[in-house]
C-alpha positions as CSV (number, residue, x, y, z in Angstrom):
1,X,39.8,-194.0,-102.6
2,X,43.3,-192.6,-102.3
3,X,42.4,-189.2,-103.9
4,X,39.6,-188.8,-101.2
5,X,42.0,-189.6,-98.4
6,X,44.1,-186.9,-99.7
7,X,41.6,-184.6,-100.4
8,X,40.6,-184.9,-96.5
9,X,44.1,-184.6,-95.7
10,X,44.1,-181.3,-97.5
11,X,41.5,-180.1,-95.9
12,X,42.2,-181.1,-92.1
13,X,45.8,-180.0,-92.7
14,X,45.8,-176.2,-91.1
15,X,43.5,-177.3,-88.3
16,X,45.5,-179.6,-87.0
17,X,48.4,-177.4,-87.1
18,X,46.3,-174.7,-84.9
19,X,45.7,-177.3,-82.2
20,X,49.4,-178.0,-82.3
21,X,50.2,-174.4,-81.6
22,X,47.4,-173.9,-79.2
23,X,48.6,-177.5,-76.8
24,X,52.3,-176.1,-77.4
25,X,51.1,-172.7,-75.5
26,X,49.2,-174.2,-72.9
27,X,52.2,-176.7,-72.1
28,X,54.5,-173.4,-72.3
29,X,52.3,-171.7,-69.8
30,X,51.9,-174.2,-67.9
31,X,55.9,-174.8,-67.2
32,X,56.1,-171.0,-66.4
33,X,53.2,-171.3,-63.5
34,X,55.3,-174.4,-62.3
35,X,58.3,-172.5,-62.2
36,X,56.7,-169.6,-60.6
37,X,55.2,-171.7,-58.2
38,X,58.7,-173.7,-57.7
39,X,60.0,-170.3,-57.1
40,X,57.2,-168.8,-55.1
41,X,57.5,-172.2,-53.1
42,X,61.3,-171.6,-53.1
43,X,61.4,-167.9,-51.1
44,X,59.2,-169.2,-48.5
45,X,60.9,-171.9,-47.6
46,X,64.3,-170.0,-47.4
47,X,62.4,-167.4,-45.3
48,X,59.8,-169.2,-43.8
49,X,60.9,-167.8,-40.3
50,X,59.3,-164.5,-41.5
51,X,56.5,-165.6,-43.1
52,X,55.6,-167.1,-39.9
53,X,55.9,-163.4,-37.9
54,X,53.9,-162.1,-40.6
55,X,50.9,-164.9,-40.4
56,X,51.1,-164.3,-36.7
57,X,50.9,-160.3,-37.3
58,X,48.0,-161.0,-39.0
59,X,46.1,-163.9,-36.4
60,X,47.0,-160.8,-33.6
61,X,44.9,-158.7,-35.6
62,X,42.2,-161.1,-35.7
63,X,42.7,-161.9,-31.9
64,X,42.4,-158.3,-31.3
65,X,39.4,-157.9,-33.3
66,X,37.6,-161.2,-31.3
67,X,38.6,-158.4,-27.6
68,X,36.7,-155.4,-29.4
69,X,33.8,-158.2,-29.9
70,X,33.9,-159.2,-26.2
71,X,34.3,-155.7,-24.8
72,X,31.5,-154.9,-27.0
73,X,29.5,-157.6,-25.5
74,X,30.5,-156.2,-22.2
75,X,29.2,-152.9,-22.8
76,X,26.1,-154.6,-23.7
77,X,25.8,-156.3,-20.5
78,X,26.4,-153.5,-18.3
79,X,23.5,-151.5,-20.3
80,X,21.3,-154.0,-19.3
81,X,22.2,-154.3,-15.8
82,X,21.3,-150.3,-15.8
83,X,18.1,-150.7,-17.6
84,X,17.0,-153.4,-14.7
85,X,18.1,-151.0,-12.3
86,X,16.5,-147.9,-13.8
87,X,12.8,-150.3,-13.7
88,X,13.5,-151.3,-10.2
89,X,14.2,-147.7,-9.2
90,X,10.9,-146.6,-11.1
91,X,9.0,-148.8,-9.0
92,X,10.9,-148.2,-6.2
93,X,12.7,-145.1,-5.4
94,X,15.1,-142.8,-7.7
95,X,18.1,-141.1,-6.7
96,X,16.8,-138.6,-4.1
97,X,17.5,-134.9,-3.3
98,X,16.4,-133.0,-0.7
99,X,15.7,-129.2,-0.7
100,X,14.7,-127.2,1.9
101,X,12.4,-126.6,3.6
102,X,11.7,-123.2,2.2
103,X,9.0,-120.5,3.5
104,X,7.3,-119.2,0.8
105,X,5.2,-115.9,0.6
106,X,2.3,-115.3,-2.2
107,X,2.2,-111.4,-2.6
108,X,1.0,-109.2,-5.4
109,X,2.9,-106.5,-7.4
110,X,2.2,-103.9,-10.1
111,X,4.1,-104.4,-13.0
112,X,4.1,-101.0,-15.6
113,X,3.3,-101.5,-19.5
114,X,3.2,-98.9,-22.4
115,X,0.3,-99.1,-24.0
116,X,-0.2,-96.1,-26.8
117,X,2.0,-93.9,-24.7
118,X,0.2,-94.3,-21.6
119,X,1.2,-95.9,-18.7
120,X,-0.6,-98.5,-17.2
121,X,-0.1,-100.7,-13.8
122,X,-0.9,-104.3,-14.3
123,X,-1.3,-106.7,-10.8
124,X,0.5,-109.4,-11.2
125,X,1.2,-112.3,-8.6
126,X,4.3,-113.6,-7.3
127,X,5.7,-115.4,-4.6
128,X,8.7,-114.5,-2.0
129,X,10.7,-117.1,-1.1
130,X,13.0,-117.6,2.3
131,X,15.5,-119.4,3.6
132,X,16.2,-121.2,6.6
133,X,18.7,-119.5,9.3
134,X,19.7,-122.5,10.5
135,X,18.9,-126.3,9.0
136,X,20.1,-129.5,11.0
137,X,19.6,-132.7,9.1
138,X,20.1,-136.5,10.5
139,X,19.7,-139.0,7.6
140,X,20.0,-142.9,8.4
141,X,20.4,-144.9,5.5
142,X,18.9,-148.3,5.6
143,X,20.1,-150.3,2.2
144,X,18.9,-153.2,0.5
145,X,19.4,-155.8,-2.6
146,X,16.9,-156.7,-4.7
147,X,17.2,-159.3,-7.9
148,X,16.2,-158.8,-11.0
149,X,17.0,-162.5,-12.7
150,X,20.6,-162.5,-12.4
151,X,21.1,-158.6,-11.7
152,X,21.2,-156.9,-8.2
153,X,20.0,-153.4,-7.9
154,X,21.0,-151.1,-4.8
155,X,18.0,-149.6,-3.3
156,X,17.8,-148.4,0.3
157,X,15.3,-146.7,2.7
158,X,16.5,-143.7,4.7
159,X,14.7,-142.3,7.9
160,X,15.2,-138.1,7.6
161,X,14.9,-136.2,10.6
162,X,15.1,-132.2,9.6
163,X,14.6,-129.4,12.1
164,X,15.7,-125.6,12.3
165,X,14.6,-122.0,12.1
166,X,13.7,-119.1,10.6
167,X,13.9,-115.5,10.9
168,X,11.3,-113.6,11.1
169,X,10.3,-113.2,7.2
170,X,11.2,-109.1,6.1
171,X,9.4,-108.1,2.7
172,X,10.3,-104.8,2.9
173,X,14.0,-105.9,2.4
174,X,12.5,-107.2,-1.2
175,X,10.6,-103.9,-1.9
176,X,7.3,-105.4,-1.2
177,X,5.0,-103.6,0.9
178,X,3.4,-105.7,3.9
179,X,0.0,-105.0,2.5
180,X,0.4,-106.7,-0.3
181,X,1.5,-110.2,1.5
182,X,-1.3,-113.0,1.5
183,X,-0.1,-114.0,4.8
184,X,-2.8,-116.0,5.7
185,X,-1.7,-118.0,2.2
186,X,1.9,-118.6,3.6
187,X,3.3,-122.6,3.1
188,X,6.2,-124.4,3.6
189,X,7.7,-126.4,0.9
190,X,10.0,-129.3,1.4
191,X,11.5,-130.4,-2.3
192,X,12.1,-134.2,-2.5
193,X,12.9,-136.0,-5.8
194,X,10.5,-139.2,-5.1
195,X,7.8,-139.3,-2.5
196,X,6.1,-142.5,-3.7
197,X,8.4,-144.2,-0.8
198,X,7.4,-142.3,1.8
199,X,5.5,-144.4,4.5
200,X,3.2,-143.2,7.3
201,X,1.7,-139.6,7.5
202,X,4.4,-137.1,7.8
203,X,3.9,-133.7,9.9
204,X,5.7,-131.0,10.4
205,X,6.0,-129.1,13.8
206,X,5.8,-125.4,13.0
207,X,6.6,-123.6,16.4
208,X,5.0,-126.7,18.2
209,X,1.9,-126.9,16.3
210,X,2.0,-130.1,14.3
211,X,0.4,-129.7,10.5
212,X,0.4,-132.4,8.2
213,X,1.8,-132.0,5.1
214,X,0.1,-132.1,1.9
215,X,1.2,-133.6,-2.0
216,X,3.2,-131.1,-4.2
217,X,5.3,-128.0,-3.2
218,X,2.9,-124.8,-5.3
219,X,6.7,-124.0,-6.9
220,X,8.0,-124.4,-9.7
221,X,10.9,-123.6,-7.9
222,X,10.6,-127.5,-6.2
223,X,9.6,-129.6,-9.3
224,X,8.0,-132.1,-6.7
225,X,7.5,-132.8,-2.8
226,X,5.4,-131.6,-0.3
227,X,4.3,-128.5,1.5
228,X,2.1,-127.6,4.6
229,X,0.1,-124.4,5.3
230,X,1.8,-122.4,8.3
231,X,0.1,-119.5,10.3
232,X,2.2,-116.0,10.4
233,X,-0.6,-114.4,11.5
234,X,-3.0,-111.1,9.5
235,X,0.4,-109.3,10.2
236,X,3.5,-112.0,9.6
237,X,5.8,-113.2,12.4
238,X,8.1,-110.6,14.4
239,X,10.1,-114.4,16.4
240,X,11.9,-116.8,14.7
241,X,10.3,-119.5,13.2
242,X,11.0,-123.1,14.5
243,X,10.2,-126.1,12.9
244,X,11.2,-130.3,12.6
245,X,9.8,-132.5,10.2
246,X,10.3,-136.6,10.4
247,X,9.7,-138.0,7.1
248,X,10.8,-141.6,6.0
249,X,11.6,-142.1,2.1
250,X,13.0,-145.1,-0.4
251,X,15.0,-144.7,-3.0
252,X,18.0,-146.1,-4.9
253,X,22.2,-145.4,-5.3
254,X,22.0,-142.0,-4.1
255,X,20.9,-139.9,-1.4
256,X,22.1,-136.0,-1.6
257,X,20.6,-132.4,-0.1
258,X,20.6,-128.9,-1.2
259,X,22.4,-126.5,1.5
260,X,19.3,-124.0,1.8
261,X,20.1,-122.9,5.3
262,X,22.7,-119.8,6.0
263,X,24.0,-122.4,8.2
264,X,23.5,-125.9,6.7
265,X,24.5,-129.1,8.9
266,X,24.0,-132.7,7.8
267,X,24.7,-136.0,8.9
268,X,24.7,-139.1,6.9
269,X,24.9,-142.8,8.7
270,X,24.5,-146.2,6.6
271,X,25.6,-150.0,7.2
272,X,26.6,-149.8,3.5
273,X,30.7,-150.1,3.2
274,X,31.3,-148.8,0.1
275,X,30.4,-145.0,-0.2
276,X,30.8,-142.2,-2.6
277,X,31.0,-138.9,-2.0
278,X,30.1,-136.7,-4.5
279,X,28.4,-133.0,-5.3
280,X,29.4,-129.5,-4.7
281,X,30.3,-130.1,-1.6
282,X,32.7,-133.0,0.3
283,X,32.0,-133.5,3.9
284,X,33.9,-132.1,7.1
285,X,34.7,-135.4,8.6
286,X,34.0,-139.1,7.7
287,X,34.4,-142.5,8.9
288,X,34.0,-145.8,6.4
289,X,34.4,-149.5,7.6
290,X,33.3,-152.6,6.6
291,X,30.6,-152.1,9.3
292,X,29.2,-148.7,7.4
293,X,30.1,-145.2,7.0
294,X,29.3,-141.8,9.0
295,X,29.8,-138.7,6.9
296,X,29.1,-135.1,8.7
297,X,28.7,-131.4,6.5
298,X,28.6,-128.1,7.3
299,X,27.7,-126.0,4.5
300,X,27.9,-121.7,4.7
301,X,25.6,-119.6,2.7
302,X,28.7,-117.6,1.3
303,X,29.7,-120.9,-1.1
304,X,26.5,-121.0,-2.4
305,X,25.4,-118.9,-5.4
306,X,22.1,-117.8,-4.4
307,X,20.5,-115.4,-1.6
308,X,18.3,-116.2,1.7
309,X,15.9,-114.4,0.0
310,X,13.8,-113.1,-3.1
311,X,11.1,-113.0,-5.5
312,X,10.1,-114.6,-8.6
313,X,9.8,-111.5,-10.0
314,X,13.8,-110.6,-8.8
315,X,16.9,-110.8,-11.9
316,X,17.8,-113.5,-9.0
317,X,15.5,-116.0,-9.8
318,X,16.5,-117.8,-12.4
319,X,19.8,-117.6,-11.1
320,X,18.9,-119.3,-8.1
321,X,16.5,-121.9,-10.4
322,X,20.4,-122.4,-12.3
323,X,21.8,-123.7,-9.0
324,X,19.0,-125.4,-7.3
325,X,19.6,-128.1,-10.2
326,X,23.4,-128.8,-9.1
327,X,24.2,-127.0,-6.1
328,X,24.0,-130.3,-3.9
329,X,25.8,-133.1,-2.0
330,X,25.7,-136.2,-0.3
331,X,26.6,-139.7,-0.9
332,X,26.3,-143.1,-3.7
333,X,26.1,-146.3,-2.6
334,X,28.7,-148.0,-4.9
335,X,28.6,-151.3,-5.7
336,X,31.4,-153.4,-3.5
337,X,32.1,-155.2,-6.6
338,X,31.3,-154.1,-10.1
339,X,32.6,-157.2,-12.2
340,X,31.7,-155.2,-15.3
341,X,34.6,-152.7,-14.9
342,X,36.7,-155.0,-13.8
343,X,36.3,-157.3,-17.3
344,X,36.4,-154.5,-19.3
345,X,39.4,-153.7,-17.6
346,X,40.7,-157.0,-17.6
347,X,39.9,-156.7,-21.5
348,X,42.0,-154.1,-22.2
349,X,45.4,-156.3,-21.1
350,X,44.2,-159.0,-23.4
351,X,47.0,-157.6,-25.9
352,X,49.2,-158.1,-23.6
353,X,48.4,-161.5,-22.7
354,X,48.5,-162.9,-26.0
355,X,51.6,-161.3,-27.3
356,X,53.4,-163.0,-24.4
357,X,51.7,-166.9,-24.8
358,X,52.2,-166.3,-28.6
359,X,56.1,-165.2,-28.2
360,X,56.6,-168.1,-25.8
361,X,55.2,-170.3,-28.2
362,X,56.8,-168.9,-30.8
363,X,60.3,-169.5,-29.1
364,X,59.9,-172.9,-28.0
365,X,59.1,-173.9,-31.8
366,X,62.2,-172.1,-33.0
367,X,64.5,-173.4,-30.5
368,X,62.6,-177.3,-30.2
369,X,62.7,-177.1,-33.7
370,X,58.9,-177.9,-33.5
371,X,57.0,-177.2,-36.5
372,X,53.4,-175.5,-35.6
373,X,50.9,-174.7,-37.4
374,X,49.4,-170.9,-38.1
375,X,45.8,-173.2,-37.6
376,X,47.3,-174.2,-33.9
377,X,48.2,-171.0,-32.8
378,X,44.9,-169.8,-33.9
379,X,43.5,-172.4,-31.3
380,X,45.8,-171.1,-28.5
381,X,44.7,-167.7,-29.3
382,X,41.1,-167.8,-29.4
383,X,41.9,-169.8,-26.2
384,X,42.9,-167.1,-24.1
385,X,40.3,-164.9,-25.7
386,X,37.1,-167.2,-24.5
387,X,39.3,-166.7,-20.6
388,X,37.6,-163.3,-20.8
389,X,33.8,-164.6,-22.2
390,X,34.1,-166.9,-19.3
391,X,34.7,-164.4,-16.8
392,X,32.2,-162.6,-17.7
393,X,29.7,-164.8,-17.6
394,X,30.7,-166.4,-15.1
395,X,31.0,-163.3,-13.0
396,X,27.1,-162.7,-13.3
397,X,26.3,-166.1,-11.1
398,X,29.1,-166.4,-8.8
399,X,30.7,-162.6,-8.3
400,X,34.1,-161.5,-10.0
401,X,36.6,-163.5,-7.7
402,X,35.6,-167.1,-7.9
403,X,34.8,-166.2,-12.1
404,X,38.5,-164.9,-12.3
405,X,39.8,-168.5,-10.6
406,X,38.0,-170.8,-12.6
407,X,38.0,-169.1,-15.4
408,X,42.1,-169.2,-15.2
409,X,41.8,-173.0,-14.4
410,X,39.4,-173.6,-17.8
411,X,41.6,-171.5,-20.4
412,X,44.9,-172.4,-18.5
413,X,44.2,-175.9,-18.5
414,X,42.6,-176.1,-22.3
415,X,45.7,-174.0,-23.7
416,X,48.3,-176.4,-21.2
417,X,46.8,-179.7,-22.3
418,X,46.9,-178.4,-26.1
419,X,50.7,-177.1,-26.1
420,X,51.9,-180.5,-24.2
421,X,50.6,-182.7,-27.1
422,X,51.7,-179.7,-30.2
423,X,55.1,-179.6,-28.7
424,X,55.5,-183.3,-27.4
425,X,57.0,-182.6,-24.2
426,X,55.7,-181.8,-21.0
427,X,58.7,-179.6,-19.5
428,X,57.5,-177.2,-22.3
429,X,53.9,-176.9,-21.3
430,X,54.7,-176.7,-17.7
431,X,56.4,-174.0,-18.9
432,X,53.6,-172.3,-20.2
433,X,51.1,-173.2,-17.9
434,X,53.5,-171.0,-15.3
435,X,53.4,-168.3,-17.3
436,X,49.6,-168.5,-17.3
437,X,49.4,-168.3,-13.8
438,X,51.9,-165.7,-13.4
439,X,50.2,-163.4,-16.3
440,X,46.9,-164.3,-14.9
441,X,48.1,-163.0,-11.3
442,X,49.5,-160.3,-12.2
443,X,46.2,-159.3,-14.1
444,X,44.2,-159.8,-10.9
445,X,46.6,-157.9,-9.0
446,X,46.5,-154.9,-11.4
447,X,43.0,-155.3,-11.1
448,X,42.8,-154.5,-7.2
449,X,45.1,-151.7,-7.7
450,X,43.0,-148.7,-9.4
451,X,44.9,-146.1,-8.3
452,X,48.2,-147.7,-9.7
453,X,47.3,-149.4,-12.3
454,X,48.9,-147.3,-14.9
455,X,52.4,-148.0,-13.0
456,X,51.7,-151.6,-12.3
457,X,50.9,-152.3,-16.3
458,X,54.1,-150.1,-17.4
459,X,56.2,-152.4,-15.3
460,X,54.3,-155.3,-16.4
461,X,55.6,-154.5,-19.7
462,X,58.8,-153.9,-18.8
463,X,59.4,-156.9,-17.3
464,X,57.6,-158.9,-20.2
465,X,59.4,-157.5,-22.8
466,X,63.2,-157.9,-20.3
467,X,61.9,-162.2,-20.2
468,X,61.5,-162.2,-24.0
469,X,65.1,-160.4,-24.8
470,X,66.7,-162.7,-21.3
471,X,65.4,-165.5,-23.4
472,X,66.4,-165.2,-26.9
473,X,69.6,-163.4,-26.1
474,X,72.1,-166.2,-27.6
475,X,69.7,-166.9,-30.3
476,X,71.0,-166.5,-33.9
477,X,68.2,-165.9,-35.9
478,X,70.5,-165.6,-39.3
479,X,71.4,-169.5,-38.4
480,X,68.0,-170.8,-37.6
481,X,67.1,-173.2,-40.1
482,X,64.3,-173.6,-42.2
483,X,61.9,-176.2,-43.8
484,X,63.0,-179.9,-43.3
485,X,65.0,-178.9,-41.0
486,X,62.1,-178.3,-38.1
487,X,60.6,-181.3,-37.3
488,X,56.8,-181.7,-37.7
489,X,55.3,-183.2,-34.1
490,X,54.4,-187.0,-34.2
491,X,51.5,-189.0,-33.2
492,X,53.4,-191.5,-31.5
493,X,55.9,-188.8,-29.6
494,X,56.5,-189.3,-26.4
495,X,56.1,-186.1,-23.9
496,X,59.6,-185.3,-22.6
């Protein structure tokens, strides 16, 4: 019996002596990872003070990050708020422009071709187009709101009264011989963007002789609007040309004309407070109130790029085609308040906003000897990013002023209440709930001010950044200390 115990004995010997080796490295490596960890554990807590700048480095990135979402989400938005407005308008009205009227002449030319080195005259067919001598419009704008769910769209009606003259139409100045004028083919075109508006019959008065007018303008000069057959006679006209046309139209955000005439002359009146002028042209004298806006041009053939006259078969017309698309003016109906610009440009101080909480917070832990958590100020800044959420939605029900207020109240209150019990005193979050409202006032103010914006947030800025050095100016940062020494905050503390 003895032999076999040592003959087991020999045989378990070396294994036994491997496991001893392989527990004494494990128990080696595990007293270096709790060193390392000791250590590790060790340099925080001696600079804990930066550790905490560089967590909060990094929960600003996130922050900033959470913004791009939002402003994301605002873009978004606004998109939508166009696409309703682009539907409305379909079934509505566009943007209208007005062109003309123009007096247009179908005539027939020869034009010469080569063919096997003879010459050969081909007719062709071609139209003479004139301008007005003198064109007087009175436009009165008429707008309305109309809701698409919780969108409003800008549409209006306008009431167009157009009158003025022509001279008596010269081919020969084109090189066309009189002959070869259809003038008992001779129409008037007027060009307008969207007719399905138009209510009632419209006529125009050509030298006293009302003619109704008819769908479509014969042009491809005047991609849509209407025209009317006018009599010049087997011989054309040797008298100026008079002529008035009252025409009624709908359409949406923009209302603009085309200076056709030598001498153009166009008056815009609308209830609507909030204009825009825009095109190639800015008017002579205006007037805006709350009550409206009157708006008065006077437009001289010599700015424009393009004769009183010539032929589709001229090197001028597709020049002219070239500024017919642009060479116009007139007026937008802004919106009084678009809350979408002003959240996204509320967005864009958001960096600002939460640099300063965080800072303030920041101080009042160092000098309270507070401890807070990276987990807290996480909370505080997610905080003042859902301010901006808020707005926004908010903004869509109850307009951009009465958003901004409660909106302040929600975050300002949340963020207030939060700091009171993280800091245990109630001086402190007073504190901070000031510097809410004061950052949050100052936002709105910037807001109001577009044209000095840019100013307003560099002073912002400055002033920020002259509170944070006023504050910590006697504050030793070498001597703060760390760990144990800054007290954790207490169930049962009371708020100071």
């Amino acid at each position: 019996m003895a032999s076999r115990q040592r003959h087991i004995a020999r045989q378990n010997g070396p294994r036994l002596h491997v496991n001893d080796l392989v527990q004494g490295d494990a128990m080696v490596n595990a007293e270096r990872a709790s060193k390392l960890f000791t250590g590790l554990k060790g340099l925080i807590s001696r600079n804990e003070l930066y550790v905490k700048l560089a967590i909060l480095f990094v929960l600003l990135q996130v922050l900033l990050v959470a913004l791009g979402m939002i402003s994301g989400l605002i873009a978004e938005r606004k998109d939508r708020q166009e696409s309703v407005a682009r539907e409305v308008s379909a079934a509505w009205g566009q943007e209208q422009v007005i062109a003309g009227p123009i007096l247009i002449l179908p005539y027939r030319y020869y034009d010469e071709r080569q063919n096997n080195s003879e010459t050969e005259w081909q007719e062709q067919d071609g139209l003479a187009y004139f301008l007005p001598q003198s064109l007087t419009i009175d436009a009165v704008v008429t707008p309305e709101r109309r809701h698409r769910g919780i969108f409003d769209v800008a549409l209006y009606k306008a009431d167009l009264k157009i009158s003025g003259s022509f001279a008596a139409p010269d081919p020969a100045a084109l090189g066309i011989e009189p002959a070869n004028i259809f003038w008992d083919r001779a129409r008037l075109a007027l060009g307008v963007t969207d007719l399905r508006g138009s209510g009632g019959a419209p006529q125009v008065t050509w030298n006293g002789k009302e003619i109704p007018l008819q769908p479509g303008t014969e042009s491809d000069l005047l991609p849509s609007g209407a025209h009317a057959p006018v009599p010049l006679g087997a011989a054309g006209a040797t008298a100026p040309l008079a002529f008035s046309v009252s025409l009624k139209i709908a359409g949406s955000r923009a209302l603009a004309f085309t200076p056709t005439g030598k001498d153009t002359r166009v008056t815009l009146n609308s209830d609507w407070p909030d204009p825009s002028f825009q095109g190639a042209y800015l008017p002579q004298a205006h007037t805006v109130s709350a009550e409206g806006f009157t708006a008065a041009w006077e437009v001289s053939y010599l700015g424009r790029g393009y004769p009183q006259a010539w032929t589709t078969a001229s090197l001028e017309s597709k020049k002219v085609r070239q500024h017919f698309a642009k060479d116009h003016f007139g007026a937008t109906l802004v919106s009084p308040v678009d809350f979408y610009l002003k959240t996204e440009r509320s967005v864009k101080h958001g960096t600002l906003l939460i640099v300063l909480v965080m800072a303030a917070v920041f101080l009042f832990e160092v000098t309270a000897r507070r401890r807070i958590h990276p987990l807290q100020y996480a909370l505080v800044g997610f905080a003042l990013c859902l301010f901006y959420l808020l707005l926004l939605s908010l903004a869509e029900l109850i307009g951009f002023a009465a958003a901004y207020a409660l909106a302040c109240l929600l975050a300002a209150g949340l963020i207030t209440f939060y700091i009171a019990r993280i800091l245990a005193s109630r001086l402190r979050a007073a504190a901070i709930a000031l510097l809410l409202a004061a950052i949050y006032v100052y936002l709105y103010i910037v807001l109001q001010l577009e044209e000095l914006a840019l100013v307003s947030g560099a002073f912002g800025l400055f002033f920020g950044l002259a509170a944070v050095m006023y504050a910590t100016r006697n504050l030793d940062w070498y001597s703060l200390k760390k760990g144990s020494d800054v007290a954790a905050p207490k169930t049962g503390d009371s708020l100071a």
